[in-house]
C-alpha positions as CSV (number, residue, x, y, z in Angstrom):
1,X,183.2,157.1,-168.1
2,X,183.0,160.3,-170.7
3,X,181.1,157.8,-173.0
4,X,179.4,155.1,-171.7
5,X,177.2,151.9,-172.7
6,X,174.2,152.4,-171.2
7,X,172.1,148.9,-171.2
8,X,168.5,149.0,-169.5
9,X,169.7,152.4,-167.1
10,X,173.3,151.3,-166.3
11,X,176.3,152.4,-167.4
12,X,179.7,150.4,-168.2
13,X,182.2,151.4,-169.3
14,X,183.6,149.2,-172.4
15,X,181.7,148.7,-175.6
16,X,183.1,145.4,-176.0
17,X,181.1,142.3,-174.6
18,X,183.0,139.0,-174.5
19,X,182.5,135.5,-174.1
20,X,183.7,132.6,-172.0
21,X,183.7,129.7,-174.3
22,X,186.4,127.8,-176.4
23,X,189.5,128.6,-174.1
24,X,191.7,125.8,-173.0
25,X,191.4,127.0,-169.2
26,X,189.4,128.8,-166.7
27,X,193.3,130.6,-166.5
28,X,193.0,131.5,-170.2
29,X,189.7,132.8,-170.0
30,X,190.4,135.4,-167.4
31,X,193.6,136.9,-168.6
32,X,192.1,137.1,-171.9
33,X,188.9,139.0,-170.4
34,X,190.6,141.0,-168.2
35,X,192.9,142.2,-171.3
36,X,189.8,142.7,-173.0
37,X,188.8,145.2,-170.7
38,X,184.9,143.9,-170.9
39,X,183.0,144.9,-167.9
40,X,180.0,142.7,-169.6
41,X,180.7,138.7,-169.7
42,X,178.5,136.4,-171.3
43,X,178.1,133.0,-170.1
44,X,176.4,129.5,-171.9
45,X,174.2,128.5,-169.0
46,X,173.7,125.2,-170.7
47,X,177.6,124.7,-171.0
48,X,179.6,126.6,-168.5
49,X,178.9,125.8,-164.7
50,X,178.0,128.8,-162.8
51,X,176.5,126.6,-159.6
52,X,174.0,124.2,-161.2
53,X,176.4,121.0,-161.6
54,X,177.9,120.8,-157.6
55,X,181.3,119.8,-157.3
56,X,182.3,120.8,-160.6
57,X,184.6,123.9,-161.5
58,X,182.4,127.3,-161.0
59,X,182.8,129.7,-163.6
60,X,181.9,132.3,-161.3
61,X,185.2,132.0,-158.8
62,X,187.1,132.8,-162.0
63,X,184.7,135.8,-163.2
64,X,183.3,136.8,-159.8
65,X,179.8,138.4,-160.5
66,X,180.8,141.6,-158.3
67,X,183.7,142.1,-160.9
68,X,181.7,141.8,-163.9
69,X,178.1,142.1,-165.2
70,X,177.4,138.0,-166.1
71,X,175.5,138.0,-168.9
72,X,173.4,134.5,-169.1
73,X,172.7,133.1,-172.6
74,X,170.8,130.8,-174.0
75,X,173.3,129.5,-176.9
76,X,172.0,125.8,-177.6
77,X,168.7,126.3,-177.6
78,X,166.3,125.8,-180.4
79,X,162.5,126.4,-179.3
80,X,161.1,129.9,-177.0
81,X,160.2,127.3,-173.8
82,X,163.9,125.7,-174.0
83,X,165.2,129.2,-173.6
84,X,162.5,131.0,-171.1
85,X,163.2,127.3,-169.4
86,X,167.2,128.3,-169.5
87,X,166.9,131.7,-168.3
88,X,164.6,131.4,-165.3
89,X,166.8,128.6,-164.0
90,X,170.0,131.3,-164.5
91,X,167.9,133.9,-162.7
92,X,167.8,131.8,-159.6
93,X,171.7,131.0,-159.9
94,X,172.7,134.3,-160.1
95,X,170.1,135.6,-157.0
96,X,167.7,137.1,-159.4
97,X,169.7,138.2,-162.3
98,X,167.3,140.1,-164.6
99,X,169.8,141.0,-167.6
100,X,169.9,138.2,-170.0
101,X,171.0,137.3,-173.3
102,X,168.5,135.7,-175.6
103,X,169.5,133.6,-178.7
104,X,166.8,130.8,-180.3
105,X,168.6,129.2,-183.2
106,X,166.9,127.4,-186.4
107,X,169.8,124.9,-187.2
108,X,173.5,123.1,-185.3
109,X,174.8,123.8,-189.1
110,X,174.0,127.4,-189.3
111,X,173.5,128.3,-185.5
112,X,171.2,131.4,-187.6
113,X,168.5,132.5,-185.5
114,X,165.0,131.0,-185.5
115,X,162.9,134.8,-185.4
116,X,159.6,133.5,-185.0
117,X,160.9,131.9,-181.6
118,X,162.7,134.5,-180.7
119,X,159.8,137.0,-180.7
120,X,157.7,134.5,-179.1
121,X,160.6,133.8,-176.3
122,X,161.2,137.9,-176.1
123,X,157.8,138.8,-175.8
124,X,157.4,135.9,-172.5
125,X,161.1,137.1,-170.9
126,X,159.5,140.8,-171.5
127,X,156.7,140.0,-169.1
128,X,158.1,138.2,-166.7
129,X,160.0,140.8,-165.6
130,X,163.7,140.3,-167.7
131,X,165.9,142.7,-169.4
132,X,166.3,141.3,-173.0
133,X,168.9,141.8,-175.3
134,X,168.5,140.0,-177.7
135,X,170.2,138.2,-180.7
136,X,168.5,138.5,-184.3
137,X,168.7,138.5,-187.9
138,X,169.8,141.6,-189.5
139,X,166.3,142.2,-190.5
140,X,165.4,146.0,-189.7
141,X,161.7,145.1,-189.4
142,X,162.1,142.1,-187.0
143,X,164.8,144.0,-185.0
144,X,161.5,146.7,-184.1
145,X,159.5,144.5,-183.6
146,X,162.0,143.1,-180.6
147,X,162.4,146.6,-180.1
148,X,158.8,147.2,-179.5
149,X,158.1,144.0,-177.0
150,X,160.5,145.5,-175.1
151,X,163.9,144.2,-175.6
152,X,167.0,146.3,-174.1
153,X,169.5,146.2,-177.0
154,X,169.1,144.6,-180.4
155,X,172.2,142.1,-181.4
156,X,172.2,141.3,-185.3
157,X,174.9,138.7,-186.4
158,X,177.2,140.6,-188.8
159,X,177.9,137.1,-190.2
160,X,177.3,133.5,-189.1
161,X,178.4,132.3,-185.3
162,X,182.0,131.5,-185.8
163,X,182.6,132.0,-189.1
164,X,185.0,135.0,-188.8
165,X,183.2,136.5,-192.3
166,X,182.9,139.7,-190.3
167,X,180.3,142.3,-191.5
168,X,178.5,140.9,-194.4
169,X,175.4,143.4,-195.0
170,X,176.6,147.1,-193.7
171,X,173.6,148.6,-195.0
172,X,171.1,146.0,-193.3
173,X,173.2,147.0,-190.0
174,X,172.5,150.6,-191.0
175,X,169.0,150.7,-191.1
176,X,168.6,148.8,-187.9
177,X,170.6,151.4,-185.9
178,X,169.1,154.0,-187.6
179,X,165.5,153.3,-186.6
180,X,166.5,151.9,-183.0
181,X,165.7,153.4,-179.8
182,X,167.8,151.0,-177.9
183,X,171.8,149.9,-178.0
184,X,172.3,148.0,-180.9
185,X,175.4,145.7,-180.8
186,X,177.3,143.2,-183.4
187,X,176.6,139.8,-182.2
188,X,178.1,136.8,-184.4
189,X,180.9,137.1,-187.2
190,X,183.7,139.5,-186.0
191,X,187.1,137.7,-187.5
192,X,189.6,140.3,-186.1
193,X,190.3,143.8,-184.9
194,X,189.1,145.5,-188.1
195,X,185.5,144.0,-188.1
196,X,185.3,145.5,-184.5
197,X,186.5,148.9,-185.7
198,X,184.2,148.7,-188.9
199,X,181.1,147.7,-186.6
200,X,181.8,150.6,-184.3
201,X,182.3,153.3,-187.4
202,X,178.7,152.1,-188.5
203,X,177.7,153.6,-185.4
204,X,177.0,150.3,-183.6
205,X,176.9,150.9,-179.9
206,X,178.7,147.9,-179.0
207,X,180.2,144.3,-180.0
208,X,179.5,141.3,-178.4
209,X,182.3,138.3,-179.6
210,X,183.7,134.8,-178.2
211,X,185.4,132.7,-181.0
212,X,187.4,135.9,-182.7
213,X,189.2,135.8,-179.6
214,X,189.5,132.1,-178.0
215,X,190.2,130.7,-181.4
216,X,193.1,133.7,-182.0
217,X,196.6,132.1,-182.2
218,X,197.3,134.2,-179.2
219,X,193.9,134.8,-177.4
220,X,195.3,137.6,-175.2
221,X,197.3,139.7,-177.5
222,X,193.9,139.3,-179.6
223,X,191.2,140.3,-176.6
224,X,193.7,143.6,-176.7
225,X,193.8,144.4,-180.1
226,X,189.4,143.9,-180.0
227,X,189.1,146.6,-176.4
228,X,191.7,148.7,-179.1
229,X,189.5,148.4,-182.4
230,X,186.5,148.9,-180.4
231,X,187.7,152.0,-179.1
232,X,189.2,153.2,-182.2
233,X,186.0,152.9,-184.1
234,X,183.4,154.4,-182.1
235,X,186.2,157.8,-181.7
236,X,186.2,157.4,-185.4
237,X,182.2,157.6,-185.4
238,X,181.9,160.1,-182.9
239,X,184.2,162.3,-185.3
240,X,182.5,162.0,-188.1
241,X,184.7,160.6,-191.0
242,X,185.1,163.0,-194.4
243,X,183.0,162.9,-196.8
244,X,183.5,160.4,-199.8
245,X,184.4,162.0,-202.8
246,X,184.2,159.9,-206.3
247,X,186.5,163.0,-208.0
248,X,188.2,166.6,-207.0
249,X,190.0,165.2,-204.1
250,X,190.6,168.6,-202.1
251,X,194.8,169.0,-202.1
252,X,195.6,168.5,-197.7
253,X,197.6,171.9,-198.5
254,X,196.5,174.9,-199.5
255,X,197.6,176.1,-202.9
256,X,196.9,180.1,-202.4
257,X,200.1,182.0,-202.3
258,X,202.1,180.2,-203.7
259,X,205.1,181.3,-206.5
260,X,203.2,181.2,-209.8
261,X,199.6,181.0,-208.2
């Protein structure tokens, strides 16, 4: 791993985080993950069994956790105690899991994120020992301040959960990875491969996405053309793109020498 995510002191090796809803089969989910190449998984612990319903199927003997970082969220919950209450009860499925996804929406039509909760939910996960990252608004101001409670990485939506607009407000995105200590990741809106590479060429450390690729025509060929974007565009930002240029477009070939010149 030349360039790795690092997330709370560890390292993985893909920048893309995926998710495991809206597939038609446990099957479909794993052949689309594992073309993914996502080391980080992120699970709905109030819609995906992972050992709290008995007898039902287990998410987890499809995604084993020693294959792949689980990454609990609390999608469906709209107060700070429903998703503290969410995330303590993941802990003890996953033998005392601290790395956690936090997400406190305001509305079922929106699914935009409630920040007052969310701060208030942060700053209690914080304390009780969890490694937050954390899905927000793409407000640079609210994004330190989950920065400064203590959060792990900092998730703005690019656009709403499962629209597919992809990345709505670059510059918002801008300012919040400029002034960030910790990863910041797209969470919410990617469409398709170029939203990925455009998220990464911001300079984004890492997209997290679930509905771009389970709601694909083909939701394997798709989970490879997102590992592919999301490669492509954080190369892209590590080599530092030419500069814009409104007129004088330097010629790609040098003029000097030539007859007449």
């Amino acid at each position: 791993m030349n360039d790795p995510l690092v997330i709370a002191g560890k390292a993985y090796h893909s920048r893309l985080l995926v998710g495991t809803g809206k597939y038609k089969d446990f099957a479909e989910t794993r052949e689309a993950i594992d073309a993914s190449g996502a080391a980080i998984v992120t699970v709905a612990i109030r819609r995906t069994n992972i050992g709290q319903n008995p007898g039902e199927p287990n998410l987890l003997d499809v995604l084993p956790p020693e294959k792949f970082t689980i990454l609990p969220n609390t999608a469906g919950c709209y107060t700070a105690d429903d998703a503290v209450r969410t995330l303590r009860l993941a802990r003890e499925l996953l033998d005392g899991h601290a790395l956690v996804k936090l997400e406190v929406l305001g509305d079922p039509k929106s699914l935009f994120p409630n920040m007052p909760e969310t701060l208030k939910a942060a700053e209690t996960l914080v304390k009780d020992g969890f490694d937050v990252m954390v899905y927000c608004a793409d407000d640079p101001i609210q994004a330190k301040m989950l920065e400064d409670i203590g959060c792990v990485a900092i998730m703005p939506l690019a656009s709403l959960i499962g629209s597919g607009m992809g990345i709505l407000n670059p510059w918002n995105l801008r300012l919040i990875i400029d002034n960030a200590k910790v990863p910041v990741l797209v969470d919410a809106g990617v469409g398709t491969a170029s939203d990925a590479a455009i998220a990464m060429e911001l300079g984004c450390d890492g997209v997290l996405m679930n509905t771009a690729i389970a709601a694909a025509g083909k939701p394997v060929l798709m989970a490879s053309a997102m590992r592919k974007a999301v490669e492509a565009g954080r190369e892209a930002f590590l080599a530092g793109r030419m500069p814009r240029k409104f007129y004088t477009a330097d010629p790609s070939s040098p003029t000097q020498g030539l007859i007449g010149s």
